[in-house]
N, C-alpha and C positions, 0 to 999 in steps of 0.2 A: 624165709629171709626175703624181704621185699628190692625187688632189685634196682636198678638206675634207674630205671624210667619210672618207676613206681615213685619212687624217693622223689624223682626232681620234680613230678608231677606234683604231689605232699606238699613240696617246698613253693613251688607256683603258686597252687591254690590259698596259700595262706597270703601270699602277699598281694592277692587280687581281691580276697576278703578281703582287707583290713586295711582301710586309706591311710592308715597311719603308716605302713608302708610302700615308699614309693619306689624303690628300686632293689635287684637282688642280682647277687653275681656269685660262682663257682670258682673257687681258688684251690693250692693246691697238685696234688697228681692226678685227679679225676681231672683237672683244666690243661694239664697238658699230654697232647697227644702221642710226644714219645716214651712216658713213663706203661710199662707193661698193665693189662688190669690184673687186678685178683680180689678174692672175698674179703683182706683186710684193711682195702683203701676207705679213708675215712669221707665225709663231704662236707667241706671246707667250707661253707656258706656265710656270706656277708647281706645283710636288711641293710637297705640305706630308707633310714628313718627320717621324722619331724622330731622326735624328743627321744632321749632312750630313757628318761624315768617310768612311765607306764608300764614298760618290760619289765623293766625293774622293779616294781612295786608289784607288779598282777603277777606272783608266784606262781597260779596256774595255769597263766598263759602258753605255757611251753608244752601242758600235759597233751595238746591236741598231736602230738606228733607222735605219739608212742608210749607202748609199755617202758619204762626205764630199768636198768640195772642196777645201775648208778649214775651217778653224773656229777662235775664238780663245776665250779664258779670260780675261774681263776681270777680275776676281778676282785673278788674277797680275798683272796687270801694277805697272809701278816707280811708277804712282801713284794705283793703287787702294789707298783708306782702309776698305777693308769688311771687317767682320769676318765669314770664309768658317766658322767655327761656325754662324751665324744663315743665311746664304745664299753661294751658290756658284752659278756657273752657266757654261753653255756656247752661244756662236755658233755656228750651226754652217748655213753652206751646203752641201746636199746636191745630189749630180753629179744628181739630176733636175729642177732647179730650186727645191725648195722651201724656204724659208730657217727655222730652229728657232729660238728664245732661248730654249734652256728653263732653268731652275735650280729648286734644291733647297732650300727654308728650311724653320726653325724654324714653328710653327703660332703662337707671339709676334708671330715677325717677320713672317706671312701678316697673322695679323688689324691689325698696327698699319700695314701699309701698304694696305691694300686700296682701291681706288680703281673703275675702272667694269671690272667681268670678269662672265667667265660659269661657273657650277659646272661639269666636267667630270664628277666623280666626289667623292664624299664619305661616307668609311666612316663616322665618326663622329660626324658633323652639327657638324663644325668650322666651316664655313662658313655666315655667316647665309642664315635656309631661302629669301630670295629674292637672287639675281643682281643685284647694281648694274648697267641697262643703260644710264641715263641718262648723257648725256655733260655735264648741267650743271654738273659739277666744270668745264670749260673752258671754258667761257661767259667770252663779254668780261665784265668788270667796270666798274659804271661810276664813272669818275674822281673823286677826290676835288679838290680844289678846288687844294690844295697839289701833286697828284700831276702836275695838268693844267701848272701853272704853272710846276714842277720840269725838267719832261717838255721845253717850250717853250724854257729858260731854255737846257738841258745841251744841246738842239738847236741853238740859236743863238750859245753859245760854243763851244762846238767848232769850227765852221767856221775861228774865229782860228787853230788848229793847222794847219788843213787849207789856209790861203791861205799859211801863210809854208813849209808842207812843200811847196807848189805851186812857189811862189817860189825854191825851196832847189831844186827838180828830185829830191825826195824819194819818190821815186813810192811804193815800198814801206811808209816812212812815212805818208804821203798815202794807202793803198788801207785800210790798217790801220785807219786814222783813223776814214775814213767804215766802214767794215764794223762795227767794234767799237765804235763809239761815237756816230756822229751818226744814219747808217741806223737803229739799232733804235730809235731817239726817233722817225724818220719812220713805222716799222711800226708803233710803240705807235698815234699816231695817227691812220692807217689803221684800224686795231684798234676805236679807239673808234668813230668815224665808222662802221663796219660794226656795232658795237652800238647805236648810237643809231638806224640806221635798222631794226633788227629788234628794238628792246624789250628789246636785249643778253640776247637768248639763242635767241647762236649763238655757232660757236668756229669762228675763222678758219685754225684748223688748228697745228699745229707748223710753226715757222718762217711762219707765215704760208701756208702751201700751198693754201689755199681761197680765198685770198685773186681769184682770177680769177671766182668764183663770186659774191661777194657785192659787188665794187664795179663801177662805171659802167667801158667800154670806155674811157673818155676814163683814168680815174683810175690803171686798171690797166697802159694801154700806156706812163702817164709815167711809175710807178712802177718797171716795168723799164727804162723808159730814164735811169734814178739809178744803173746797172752800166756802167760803162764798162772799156775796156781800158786796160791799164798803159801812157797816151799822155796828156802834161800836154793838150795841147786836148782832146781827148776828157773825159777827166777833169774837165777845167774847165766842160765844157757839160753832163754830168750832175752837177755839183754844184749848179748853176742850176735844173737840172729839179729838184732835192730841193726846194731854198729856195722852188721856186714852189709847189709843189707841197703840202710843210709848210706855207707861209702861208695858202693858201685853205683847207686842212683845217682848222688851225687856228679860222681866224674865224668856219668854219661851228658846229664843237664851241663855240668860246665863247659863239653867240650860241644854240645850241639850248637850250646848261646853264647859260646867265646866268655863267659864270665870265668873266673879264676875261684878254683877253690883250692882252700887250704891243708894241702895233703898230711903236712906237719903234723898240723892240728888234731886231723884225725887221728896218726896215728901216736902224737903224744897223749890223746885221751885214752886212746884204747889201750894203751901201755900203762897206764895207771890204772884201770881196770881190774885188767890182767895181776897188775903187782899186788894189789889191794884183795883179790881173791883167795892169792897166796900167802898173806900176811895172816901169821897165828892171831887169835882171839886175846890172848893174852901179851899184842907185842906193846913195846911202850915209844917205838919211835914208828914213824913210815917208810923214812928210808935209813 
């Protein structure tokens, strides 16, 4: 497996070949220097190019970097919206383990998305002369008062889908539910709650993946136990662990931020729940 230095060297060299690339930059967790390393961090590589047709068209322009595994062209696919003028690019895992994203843009569309990267190479001084290393773009944010109360509200209605998809034996409905809709109001916050205990600046990671790092043993092992398997009892008892879970989080964030949460609320949801668990399969009223 060829390692960092091997890699960016790779990556160097091609763009000192080839005038038609004038600038290259490292984005990503390799570009920022609080993220832990390991063997599966991928390198996020951006070309700031003169055209990206040429890329596009010379198919085996890309072979110089490696044996491949696979590799895909998200750019093609039936419902990428991007326009492959401005950027183009390629996945690509290579048979030594190392994984690329590299792509090809306009220097427009370099500088209007730039975010936290590290310069590579820059023939022109296209890129500003210091490196964004700072990862405070990610940083939890903290709640606005509507945002908190929004957040609480779409938490505690939702679960009404998720007791009668329960009821119905809807499982697939029902995983959908909590995944896509009640769960991310329980990470939001989580989220918060891990920024109000560090001064909200820290970033709990994409999807939440740091998330074992910044909260209490207690907080983290109930949080994965809100995954359950496609089994209504199962299912029914990590919906429980969410609601308890949401609610003490909850009361902690509104008494730190003086916002007001809706005690009621929670526990009028949770009481239908509850009542909804206990209703026969065969009843013909709810209450």
């Amino acid at each position: 497996m060829r390692t960092e230095k091997e890699m960016l060297a790779m990556l160097k060299a091609a763009v000192y070949e080839d005038e038609r690339i004038r600038a290259a930059y490292l984005e990503g967790s390799r570009a920022n220097p609080k993220v832990p390393r390991d063997l599966f961090q991928d390198y996020d590589v951006e070309f700031i190019v003169t055209d990206t047709a040429p890329f596009r068209e010379e198919k085996g322009w890309i072979d110089r970097f490696g044996e491949r595994l696979y590799m895909q062209y998200p750019e093609e696919g039936p419902f990428s919206q991007s326009d492959v003028s401005q950027c183009y690019g390629w996945l690509i895992q290579f048979a030594d383990g190392n994984r690329l994203d590299l792509h090809v843009c306009t220097k427009e569309y370099a500088l209007a998305h730039l975010e936290l990267y590290r310069t590579l190479v820059d023939k022109d001084g296209i890129l500003p002369k210091r490196s964004e290393t700072s990862d405070a773009l990610y940083w939890v944010k903290r709640p606005e008062r509507e945002e908190f109360l929004c957040t609480c509200n779409e938490f505690w209605w939702c679960l009404n889908n998720v007791a009668k998809g329960l009821w119905r034996e809807e499982l697939p409905y029902v995983l959908d539910m909590l995944d896509f809709h009640v769960r991310p109001m329980l990470k939001q916050l989580l989220e918060w709650k891990i920024g109000l205990e560090h001064d909200f600046a820290v970033s709990p990671g994409k999807a939440g993946k740091y998330m074992k790092k910044f909260l209490c043993a207690e907080d983290y092992e109930q949080f994965l136990a809100t995954y359950a398997p496609a089994e209504k009892d199962a299912i029914w008892k990590a919906v429980f662990q969410m609601c308890s879970l949401f609610h003490r989080t909850a009361l902690e964030i509104s008494g730190k931020l003086g916002i007001p949460y809706d005690a009621a609320e929670a526990k009028n949801s949770r009481s239908f729940l509850e009542h909804v668990k206990r209703l026969p399969r065969d009843a013909k009223e709810i209450y």
